[in-house]
C-alpha positions in Angstrom: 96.4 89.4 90.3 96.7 88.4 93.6 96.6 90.6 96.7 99.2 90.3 99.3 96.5 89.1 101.7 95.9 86.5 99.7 99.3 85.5 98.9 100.2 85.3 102.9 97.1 83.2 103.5 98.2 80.7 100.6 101.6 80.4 102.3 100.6 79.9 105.8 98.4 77.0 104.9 101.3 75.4 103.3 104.0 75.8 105.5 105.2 77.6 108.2 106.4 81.4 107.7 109.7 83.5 108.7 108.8 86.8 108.6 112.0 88.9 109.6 111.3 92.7 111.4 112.2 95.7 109.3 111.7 99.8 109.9 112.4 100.7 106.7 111.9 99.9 103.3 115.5 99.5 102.3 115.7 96.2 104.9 112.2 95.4 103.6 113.8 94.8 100.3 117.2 92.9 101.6 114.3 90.4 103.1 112.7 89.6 99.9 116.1 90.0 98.1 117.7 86.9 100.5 115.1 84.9 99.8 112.1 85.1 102.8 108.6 84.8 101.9 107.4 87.8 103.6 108.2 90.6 105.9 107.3 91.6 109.4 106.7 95.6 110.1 107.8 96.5 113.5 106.2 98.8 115.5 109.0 98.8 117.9 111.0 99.3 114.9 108.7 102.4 113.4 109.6 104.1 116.8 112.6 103.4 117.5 114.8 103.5 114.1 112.5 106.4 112.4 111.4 108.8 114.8 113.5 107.6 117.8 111.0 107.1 120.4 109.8 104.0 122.4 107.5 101.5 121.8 105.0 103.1 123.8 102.2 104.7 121.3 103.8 107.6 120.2 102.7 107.1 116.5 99.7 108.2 115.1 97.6 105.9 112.2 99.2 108.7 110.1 102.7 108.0 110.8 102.6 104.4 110.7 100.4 103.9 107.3 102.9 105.8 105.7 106.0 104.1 107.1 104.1 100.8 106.5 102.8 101.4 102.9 106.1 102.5 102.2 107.3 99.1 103.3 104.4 97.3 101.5 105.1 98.6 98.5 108.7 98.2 97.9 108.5 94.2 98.0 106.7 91.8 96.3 105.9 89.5 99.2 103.4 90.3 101.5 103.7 92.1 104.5 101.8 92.5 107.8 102.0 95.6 109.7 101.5 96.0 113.8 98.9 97.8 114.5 99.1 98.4 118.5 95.6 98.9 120.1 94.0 100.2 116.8 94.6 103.4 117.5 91.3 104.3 119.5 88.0 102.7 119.8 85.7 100.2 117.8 85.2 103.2 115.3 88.8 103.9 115.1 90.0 100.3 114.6 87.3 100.3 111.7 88.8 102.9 109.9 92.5 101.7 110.8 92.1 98.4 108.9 90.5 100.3 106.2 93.8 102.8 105.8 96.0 100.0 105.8 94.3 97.8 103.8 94.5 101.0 101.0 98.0 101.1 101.8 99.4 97.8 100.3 99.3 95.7 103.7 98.2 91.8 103.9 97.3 92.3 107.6 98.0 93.9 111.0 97.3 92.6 114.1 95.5 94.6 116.8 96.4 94.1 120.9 94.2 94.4 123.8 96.1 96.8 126.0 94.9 100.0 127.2 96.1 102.8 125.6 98.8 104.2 126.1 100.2 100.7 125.5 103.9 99.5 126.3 106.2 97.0 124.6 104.7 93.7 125.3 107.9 92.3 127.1 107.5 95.2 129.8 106.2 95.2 133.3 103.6 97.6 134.0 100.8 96.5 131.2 97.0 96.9 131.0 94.5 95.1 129.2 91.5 96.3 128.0 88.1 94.1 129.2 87.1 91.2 126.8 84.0 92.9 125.4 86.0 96.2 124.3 88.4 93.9 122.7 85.9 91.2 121.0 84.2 94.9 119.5 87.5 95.9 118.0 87.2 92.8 116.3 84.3 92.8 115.1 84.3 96.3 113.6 87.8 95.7 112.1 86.0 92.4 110.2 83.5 94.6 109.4 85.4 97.3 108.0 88.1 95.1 105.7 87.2 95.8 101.9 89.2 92.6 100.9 88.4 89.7 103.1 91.5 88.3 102.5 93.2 91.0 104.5 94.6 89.5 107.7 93.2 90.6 110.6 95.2 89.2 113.9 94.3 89.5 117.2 96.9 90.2 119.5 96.8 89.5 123.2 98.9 90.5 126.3 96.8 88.7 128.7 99.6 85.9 130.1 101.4 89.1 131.5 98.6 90.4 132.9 96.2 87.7 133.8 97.6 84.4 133.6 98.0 81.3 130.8 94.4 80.4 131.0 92.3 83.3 130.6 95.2 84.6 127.4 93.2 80.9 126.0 90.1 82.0 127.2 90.5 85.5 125.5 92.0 84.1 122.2 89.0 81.7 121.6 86.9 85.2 122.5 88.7 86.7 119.7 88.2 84.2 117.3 84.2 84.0 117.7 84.9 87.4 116.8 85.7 87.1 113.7 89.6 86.8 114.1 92.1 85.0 111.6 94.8 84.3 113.6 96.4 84.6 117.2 99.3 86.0 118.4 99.9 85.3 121.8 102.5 87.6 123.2 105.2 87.1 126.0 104.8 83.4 126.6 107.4 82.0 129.4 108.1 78.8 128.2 108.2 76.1 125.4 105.4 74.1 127.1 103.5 77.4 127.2 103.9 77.7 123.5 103.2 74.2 123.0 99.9 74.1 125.4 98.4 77.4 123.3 99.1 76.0 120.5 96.8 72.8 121.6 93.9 75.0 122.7 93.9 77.0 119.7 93.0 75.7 116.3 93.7 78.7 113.9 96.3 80.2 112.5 98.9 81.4 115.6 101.7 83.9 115.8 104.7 83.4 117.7 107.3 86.3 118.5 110.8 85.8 118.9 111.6 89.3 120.0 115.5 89.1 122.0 115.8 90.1 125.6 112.4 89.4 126.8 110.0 87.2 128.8 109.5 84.6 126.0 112.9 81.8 125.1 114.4 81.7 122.2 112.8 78.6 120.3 113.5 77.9 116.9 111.7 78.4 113.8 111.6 74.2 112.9 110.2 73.9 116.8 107.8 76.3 116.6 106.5 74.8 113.3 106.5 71.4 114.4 104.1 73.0 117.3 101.7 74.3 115.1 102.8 78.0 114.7 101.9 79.5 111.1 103.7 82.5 111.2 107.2 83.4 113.5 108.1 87.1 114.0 111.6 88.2 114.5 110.9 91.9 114.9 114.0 93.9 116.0 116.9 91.4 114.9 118.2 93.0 112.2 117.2 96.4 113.5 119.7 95.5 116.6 122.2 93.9 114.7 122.9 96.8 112.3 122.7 99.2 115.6 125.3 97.7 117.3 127.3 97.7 114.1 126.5 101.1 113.6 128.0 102.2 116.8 130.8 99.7 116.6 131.6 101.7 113.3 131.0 105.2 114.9 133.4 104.4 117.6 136.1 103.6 115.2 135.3 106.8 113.0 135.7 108.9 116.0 138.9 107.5 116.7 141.0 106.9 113.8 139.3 110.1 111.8 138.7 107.5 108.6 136.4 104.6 107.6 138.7 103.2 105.5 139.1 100.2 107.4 136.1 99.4 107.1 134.9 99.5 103.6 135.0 95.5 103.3 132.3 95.4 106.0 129.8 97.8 104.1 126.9 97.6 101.7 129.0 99.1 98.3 127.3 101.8 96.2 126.5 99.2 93.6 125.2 96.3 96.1 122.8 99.4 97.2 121.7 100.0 93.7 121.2 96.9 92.8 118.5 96.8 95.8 117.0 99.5 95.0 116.9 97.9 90.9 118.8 101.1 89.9 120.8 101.1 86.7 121.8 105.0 86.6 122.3 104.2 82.7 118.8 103.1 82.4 116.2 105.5 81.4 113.4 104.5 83.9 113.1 103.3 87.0 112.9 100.5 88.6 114.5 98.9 86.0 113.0 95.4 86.9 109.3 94.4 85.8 107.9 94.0 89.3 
């Protein structure tokens, strides 16, 4: 059998991939269940919607291989997981890619910020210097059990620097031993586009809402050269601001009945989660 790593990298040299943010592993499953190929795991979305923090570090390697794997494990498509700044040093990125590799994961990718690190869309960041990085990299290559575990290098440096030296660090990264690139918080379509030229590997693009980067389309991206596209907190917002639309209304009228036609039914749920509360086992699909 195949592992997810495996599965993720047969897709990506094929075709371009959506891969949708989720928190949880309920969402994880509507993903697969609609029809995407694989799943994004937020760490924005790990903070925010589980333990209701920012996305500023607050998670330990604990915390988020157990949200992850939890994830991981309740789909069938492969799933990659981010892994912030690795969660220490060389030595500590080693034994992170090890944890989530046990944990059902196809990859994580790994910044260079200093820690504590801050959402990549906010003013105020730090990177760490190019050789601290390029050692994370190598020890997390190291450390992989499975080489077909993703491992994707992650770097903050147009925010920071400027354009050129975020190229200059991504072809640092993949000497290192990288698989893929994930420039974040690039300004412009020709920015994406120009990377995209200078960077012959796998690349990464994020299409986070509300931040530095523009909103380009899946089809453009793919047509530039991007493997993978990351939509990390869409659903997450979308279901929040139906969620307080919702609790609004509750608070006023005293009943949800109006608006039972706009929610998930018990069986819809069930059928999800593959529960038949007649069956004997579950799940009650061979997955």
């Amino acid at each position: 059998m195949k592992s997810k790593g495996a599965l993720l990298r047969e897709l990506i040299a094929k075709n371009a991939v959506m891969m949708p943010g989720v928190p949880n592993a309920a969402m994880a499953r509507q993903v697969e269940q609609v029809g995407f190929d694989a799943v994004y795991i937020s760490g924005a979305g790990m903070a925010n919607a589980t333990a209701g923090v920012p996305d500023i570090g607050l998670l330990t390697l604990t915390e988020v291989a157990q949200l992850a794997g939890y994830i991981a494990k309740a789909v069938t498509i492969p799933a990659i997981v981010d892994a912030d700044t690795g969660f220490g040093g060389a030595e500590n990125v080693a034994r992170t890619i090890q944890v989530l590799e046990a944990a059902g994961l196809a990859g994580c990718h790994i910044e260079d910020q200093e820690f504590p690190k801050r959402c990549g869309h906010l003013a105020g960041k730090k990177i760490v210097d190019l050789e601290e990085m390029v050692g994370k990299i190598k020890a997390a290559v190291a450390a992989r059990r499975n080489p077909d575990f993703m491992i994707i290098a992650r770097t903050d440096a147009r925010a920071v620097e400027d354009f050129d030296r975020a190229v200059n660090r991504a072809g640092e990264y993949l000497a290192a031993g990288a698989d893929a690139i994930f420039p974040e918080a690039l300004q412009s379509v020709e920015e994406f586009r120009d990377f995209a030229k200078e960077i012959d590997l796998p690349l990464l693009a994020n299409m986070t809402e509300f931040g530095k980067s523009p909103l380009v389309s899946f089809k453009e991206l793919s047509e530039l050269g991007y493997r993978m596209v990351i939509f990390p907190q869409s659903a997450f917002r979308v279901s929040m601001k139906a969620g307080e639309e919702f609790l609004r209304a509750l608070k006023k009228a005293g009943t949800q009945s109006d608006w039972l036609e706009k929610m998930q039914t018990r069986e819809e749920l069930y059928d999800l989660l593959e529960y038949d509360p007649a069956a004997e086992n579950w799940p009650t699909k061979n997955r």
